[in-house]
PDB file as gemmi writes it, atoms N, CA and C in Angstrom:
CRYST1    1.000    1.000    1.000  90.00  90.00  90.00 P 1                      
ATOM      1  N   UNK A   1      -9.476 -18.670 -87.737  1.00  0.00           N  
ATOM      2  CA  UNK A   1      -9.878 -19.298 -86.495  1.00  0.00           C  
ATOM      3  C   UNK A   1      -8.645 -19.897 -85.810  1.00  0.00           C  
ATOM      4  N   UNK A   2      -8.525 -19.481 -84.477  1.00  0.00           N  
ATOM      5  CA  UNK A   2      -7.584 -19.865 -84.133  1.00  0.00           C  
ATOM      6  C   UNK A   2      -7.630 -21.442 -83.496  1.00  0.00           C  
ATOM      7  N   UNK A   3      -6.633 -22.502 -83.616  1.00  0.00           N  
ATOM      8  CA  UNK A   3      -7.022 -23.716 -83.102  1.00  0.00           C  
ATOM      9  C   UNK A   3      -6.579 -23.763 -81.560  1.00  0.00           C  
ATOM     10  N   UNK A   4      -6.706 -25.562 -80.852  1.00  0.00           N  
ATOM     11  CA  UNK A   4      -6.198 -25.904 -79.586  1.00  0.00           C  
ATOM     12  C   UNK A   4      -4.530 -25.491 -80.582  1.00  0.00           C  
ATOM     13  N   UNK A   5      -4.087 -26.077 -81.423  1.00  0.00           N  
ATOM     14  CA  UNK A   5      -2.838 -26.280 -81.796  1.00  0.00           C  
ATOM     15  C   UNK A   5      -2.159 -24.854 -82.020  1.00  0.00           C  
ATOM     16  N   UNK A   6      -2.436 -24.048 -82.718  1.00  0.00           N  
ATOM     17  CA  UNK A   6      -1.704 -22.595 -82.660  1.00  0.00           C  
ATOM     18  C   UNK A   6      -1.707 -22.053 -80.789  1.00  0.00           C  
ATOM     19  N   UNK A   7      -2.294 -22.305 -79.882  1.00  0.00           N  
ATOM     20  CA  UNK A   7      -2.640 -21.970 -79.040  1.00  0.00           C  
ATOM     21  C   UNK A   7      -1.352 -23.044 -77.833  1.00  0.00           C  
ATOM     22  N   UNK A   8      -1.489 -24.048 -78.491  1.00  0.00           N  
ATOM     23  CA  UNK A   8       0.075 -24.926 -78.045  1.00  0.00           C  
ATOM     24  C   UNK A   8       1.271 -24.529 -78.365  1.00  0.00           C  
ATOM     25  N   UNK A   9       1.290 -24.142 -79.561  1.00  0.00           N  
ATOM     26  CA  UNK A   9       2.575 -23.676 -80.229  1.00  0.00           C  
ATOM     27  C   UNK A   9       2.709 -22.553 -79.437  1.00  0.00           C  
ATOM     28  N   UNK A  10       1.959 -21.738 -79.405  1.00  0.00           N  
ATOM     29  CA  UNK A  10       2.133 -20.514 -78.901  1.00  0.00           C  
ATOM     30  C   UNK A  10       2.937 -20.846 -77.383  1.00  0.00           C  
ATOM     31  N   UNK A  11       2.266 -21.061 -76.779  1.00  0.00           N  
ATOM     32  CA  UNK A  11       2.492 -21.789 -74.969  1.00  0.00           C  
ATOM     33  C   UNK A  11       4.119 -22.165 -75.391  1.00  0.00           C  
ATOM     34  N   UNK A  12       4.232 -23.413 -76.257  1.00  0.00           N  
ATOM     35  CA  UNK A  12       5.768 -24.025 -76.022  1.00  0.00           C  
ATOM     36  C   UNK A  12       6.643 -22.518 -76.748  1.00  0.00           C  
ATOM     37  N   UNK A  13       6.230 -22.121 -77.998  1.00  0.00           N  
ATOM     38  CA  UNK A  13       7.211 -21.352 -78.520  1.00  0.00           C  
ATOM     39  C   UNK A  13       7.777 -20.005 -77.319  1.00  0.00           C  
ATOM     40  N   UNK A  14       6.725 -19.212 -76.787  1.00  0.00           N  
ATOM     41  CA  UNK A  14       6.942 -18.358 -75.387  1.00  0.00           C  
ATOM     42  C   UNK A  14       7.705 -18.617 -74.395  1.00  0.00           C  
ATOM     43  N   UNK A  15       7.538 -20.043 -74.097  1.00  0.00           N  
ATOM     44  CA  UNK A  15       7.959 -20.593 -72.822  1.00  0.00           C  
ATOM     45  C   UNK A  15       9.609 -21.064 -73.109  1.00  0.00           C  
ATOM     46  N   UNK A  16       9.752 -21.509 -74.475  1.00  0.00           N  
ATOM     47  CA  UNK A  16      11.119 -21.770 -74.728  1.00  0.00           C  
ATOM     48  C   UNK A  16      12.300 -20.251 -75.448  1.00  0.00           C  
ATOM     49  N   UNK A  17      11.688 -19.679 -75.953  1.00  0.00           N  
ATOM     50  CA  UNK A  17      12.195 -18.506 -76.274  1.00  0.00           C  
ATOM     51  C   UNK A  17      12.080 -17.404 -75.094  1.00  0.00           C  
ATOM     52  N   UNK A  18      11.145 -17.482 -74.410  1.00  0.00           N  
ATOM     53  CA  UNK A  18      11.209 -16.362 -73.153  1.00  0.00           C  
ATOM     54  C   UNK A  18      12.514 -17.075 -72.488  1.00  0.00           C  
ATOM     55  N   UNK A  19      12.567 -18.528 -72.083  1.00  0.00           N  
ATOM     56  CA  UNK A  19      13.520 -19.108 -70.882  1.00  0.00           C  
ATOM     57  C   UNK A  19      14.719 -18.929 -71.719  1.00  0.00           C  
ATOM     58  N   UNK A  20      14.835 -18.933 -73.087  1.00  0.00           N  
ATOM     59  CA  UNK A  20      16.592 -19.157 -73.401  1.00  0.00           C  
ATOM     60  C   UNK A  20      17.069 -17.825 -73.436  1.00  0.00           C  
ATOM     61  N   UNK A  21      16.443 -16.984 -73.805  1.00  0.00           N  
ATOM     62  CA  UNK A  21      17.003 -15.229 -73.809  1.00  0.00           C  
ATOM     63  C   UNK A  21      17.058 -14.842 -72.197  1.00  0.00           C  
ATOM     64  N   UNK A  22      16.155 -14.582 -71.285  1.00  0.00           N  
ATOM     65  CA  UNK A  22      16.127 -14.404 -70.208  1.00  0.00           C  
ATOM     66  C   UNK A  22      17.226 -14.906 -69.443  1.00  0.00           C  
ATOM     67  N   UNK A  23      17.185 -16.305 -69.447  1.00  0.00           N  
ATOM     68  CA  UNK A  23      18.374 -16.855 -68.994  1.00  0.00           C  
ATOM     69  C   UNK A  23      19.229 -16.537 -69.510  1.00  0.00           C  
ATOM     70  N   UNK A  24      19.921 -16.878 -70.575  1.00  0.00           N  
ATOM     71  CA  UNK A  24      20.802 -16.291 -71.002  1.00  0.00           C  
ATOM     72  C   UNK A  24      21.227 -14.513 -70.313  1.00  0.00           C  
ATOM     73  N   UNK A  25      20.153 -14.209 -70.649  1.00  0.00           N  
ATOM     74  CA  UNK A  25      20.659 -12.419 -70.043  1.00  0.00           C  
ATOM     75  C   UNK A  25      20.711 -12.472 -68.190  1.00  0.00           C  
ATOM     76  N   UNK A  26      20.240 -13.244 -67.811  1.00  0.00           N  
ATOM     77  CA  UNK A  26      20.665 -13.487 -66.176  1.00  0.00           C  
ATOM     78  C   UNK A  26      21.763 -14.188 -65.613  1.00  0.00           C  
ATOM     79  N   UNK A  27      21.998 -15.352 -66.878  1.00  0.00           N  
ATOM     80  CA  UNK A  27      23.093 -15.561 -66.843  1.00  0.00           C  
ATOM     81  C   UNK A  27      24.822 -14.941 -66.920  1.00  0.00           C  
ATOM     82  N   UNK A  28      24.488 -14.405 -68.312  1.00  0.00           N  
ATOM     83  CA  UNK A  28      25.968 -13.162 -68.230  1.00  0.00           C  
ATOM     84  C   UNK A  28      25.921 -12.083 -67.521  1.00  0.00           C  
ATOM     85  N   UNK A  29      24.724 -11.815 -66.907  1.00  0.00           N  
ATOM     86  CA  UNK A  29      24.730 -10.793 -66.204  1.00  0.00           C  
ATOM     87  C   UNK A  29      24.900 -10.740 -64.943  1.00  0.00           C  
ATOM     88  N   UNK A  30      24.513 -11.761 -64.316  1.00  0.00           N  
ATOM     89  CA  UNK A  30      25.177 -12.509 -63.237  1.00  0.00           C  
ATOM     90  C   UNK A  30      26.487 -12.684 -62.639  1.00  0.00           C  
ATOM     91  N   UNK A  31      26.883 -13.374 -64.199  1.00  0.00           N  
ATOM     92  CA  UNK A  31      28.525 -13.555 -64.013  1.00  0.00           C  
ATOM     93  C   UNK A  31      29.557 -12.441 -64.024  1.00  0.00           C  
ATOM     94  N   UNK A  32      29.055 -11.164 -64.749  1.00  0.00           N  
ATOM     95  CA  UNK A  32      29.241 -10.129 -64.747  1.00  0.00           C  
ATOM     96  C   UNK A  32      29.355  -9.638 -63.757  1.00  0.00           C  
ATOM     97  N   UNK A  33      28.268  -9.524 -62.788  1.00  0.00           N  
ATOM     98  CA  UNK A  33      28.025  -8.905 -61.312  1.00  0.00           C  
ATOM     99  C   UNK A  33      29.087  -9.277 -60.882  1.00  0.00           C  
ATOM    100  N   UNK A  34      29.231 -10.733 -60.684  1.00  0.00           N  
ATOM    101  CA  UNK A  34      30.122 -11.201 -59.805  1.00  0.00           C  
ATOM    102  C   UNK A  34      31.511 -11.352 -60.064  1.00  0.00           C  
ATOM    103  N   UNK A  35      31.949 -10.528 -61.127  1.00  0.00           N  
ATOM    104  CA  UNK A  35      33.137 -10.468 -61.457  1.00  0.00           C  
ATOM    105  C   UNK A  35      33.674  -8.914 -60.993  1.00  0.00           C  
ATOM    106  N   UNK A  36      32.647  -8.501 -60.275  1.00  0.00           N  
ATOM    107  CA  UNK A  36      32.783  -7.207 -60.038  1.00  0.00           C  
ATOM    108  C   UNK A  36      32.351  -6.011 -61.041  1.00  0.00           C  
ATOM    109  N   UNK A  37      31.771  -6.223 -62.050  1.00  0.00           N  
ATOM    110  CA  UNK A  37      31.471  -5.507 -63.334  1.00  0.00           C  
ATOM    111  C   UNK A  37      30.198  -5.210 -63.708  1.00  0.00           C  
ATOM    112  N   UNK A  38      30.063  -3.938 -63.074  1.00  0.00           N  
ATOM    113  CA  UNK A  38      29.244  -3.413 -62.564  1.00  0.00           C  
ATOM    114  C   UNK A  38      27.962  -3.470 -64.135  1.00  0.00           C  
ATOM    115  N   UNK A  39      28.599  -3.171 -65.353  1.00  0.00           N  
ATOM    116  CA  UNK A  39      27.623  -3.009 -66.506  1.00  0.00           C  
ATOM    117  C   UNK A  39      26.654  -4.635 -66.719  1.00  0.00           C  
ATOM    118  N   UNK A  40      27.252  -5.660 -66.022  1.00  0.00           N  
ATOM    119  CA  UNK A  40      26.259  -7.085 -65.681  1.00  0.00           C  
ATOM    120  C   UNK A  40      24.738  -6.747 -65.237  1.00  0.00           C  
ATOM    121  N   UNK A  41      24.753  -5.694 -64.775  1.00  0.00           N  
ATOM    122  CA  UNK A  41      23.250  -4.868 -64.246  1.00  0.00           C  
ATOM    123  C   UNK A  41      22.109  -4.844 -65.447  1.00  0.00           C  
ATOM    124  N   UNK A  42      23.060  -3.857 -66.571  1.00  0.00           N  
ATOM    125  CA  UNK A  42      21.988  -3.992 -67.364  1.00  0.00           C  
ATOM    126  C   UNK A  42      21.447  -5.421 -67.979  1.00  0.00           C  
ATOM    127  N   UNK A  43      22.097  -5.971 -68.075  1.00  0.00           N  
ATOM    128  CA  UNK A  43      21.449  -7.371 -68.693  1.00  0.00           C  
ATOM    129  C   UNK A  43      21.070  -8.519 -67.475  1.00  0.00           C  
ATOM    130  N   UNK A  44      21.358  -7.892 -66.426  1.00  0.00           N  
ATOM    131  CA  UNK A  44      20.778  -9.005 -65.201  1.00  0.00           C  
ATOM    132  C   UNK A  44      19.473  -8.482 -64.555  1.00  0.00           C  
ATOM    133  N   UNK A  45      18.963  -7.062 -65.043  1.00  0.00           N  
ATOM    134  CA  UNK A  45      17.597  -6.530 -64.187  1.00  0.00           C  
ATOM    135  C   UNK A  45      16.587  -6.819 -65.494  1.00  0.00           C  
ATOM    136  N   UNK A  46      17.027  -6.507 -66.711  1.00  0.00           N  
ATOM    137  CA  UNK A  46      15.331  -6.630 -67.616  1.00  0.00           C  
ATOM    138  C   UNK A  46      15.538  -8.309 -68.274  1.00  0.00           C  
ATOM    139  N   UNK A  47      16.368  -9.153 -67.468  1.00  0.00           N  
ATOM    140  CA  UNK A  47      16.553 -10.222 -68.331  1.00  0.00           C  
ATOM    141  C   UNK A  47      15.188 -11.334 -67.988  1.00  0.00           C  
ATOM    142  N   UNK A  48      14.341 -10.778 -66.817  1.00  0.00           N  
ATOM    143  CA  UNK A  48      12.834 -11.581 -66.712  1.00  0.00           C  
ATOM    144  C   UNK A  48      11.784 -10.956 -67.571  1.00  0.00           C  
ATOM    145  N   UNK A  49      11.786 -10.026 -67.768  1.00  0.00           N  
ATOM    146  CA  UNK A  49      10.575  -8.928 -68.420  1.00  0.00           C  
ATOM    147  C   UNK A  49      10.839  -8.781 -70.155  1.00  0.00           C  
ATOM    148  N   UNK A  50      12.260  -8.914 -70.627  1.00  0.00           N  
ATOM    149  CA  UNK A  50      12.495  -9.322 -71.616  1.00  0.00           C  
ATOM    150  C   UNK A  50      11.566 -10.433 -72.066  1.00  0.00           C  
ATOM    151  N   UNK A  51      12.097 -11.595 -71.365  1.00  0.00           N  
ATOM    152  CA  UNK A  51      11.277 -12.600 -71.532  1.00  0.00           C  
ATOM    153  C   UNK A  51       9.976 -13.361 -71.564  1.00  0.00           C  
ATOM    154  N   UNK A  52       9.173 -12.354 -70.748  1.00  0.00           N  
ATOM    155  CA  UNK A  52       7.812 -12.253 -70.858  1.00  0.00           C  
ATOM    156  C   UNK A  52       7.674 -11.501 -72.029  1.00  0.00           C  
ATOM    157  N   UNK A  53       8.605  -9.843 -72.402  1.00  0.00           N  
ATOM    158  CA  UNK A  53       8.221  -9.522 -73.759  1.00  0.00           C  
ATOM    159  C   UNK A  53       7.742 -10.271 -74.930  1.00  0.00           C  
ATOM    160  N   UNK A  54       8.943 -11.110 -74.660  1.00  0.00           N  
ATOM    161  CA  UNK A  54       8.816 -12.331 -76.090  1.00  0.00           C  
ATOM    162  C   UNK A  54       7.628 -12.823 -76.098  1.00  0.00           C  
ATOM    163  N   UNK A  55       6.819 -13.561 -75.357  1.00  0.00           N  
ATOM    164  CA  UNK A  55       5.891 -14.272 -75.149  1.00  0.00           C  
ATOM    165  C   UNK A  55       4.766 -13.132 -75.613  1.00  0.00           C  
ATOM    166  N   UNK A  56       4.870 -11.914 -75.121  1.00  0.00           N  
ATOM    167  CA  UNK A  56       3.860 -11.054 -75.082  1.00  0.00           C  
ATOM    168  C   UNK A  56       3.243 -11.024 -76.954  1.00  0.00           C  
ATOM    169  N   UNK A  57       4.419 -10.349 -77.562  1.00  0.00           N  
ATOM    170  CA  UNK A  57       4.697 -10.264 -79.039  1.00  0.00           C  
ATOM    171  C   UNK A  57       4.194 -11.377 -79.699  1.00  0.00           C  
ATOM    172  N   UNK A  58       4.546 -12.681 -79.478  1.00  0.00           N  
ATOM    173  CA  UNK A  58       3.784 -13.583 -79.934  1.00  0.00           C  
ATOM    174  C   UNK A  58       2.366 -14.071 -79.433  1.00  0.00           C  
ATOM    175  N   UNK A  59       1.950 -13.665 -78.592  1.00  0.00           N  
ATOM    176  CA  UNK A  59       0.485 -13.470 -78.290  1.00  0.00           C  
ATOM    177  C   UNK A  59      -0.446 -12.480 -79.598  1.00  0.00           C  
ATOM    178  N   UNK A  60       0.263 -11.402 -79.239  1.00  0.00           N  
ATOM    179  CA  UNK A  60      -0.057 -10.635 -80.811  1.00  0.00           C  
ATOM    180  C   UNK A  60      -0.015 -10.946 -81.643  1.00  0.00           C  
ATOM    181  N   UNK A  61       0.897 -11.592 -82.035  1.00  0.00           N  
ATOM    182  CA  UNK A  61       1.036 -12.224 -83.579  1.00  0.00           C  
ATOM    183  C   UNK A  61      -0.309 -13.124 -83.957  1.00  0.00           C  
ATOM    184  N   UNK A  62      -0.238 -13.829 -82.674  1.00  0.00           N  
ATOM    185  CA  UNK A  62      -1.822 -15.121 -82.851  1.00  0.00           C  
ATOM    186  C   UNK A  62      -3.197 -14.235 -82.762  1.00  0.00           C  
ATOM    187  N   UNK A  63      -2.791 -12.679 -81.854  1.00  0.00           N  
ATOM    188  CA  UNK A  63      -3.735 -12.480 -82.104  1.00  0.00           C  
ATOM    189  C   UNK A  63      -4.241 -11.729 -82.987  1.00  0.00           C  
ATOM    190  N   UNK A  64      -3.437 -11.506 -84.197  1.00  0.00           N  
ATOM    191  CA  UNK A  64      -3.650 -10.809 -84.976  1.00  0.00           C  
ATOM    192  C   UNK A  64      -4.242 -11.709 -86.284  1.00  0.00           C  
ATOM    193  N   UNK A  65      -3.797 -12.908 -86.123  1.00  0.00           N  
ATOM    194  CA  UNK A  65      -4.328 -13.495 -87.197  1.00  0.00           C  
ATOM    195  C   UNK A  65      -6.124 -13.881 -86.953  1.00  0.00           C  
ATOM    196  N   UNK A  66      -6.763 -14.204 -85.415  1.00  0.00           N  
ATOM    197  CA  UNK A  66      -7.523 -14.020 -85.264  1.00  0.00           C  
ATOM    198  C   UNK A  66      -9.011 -13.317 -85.993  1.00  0.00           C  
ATOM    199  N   UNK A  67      -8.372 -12.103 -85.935  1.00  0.00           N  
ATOM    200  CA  UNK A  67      -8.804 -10.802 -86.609  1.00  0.00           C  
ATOM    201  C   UNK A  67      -8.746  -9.774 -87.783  1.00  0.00           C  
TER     202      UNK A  67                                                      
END                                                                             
């Protein structure tokens, strides 16, 4: 059974692991761009969707114990 509390964890753990990778990858990728360096692309276009990945995966995880 899943609780309010796995269901919190979940929320903070997503929200802090989606924002530090994401950022992070928008970040160097960014700086990249703007250094003229063009390969900053790859890590500056999937560095939001990455980060929802994360969140996604651990949705699964909770919801696997569910079931």
């Amino acid at each position: 059974m899943v609780t309010r509390e796995d269901i919190l964890v979940l929320g903070l753990t997503a929200g802090v692991t989606g924002a530090l990778v994401g950022g992070m990858m928008l970040g160097i990728g960014l700086g990249l761009v703007v250094q003229k360096a063009h390969v900053g692309w790859l890590l500056l276009l999937p560095g939001g969707p990455v980060g929802g990945l994360l969140g996604w995966l651990l949705a699964r995880k909770l919801a696997r114990k569910l079931g």
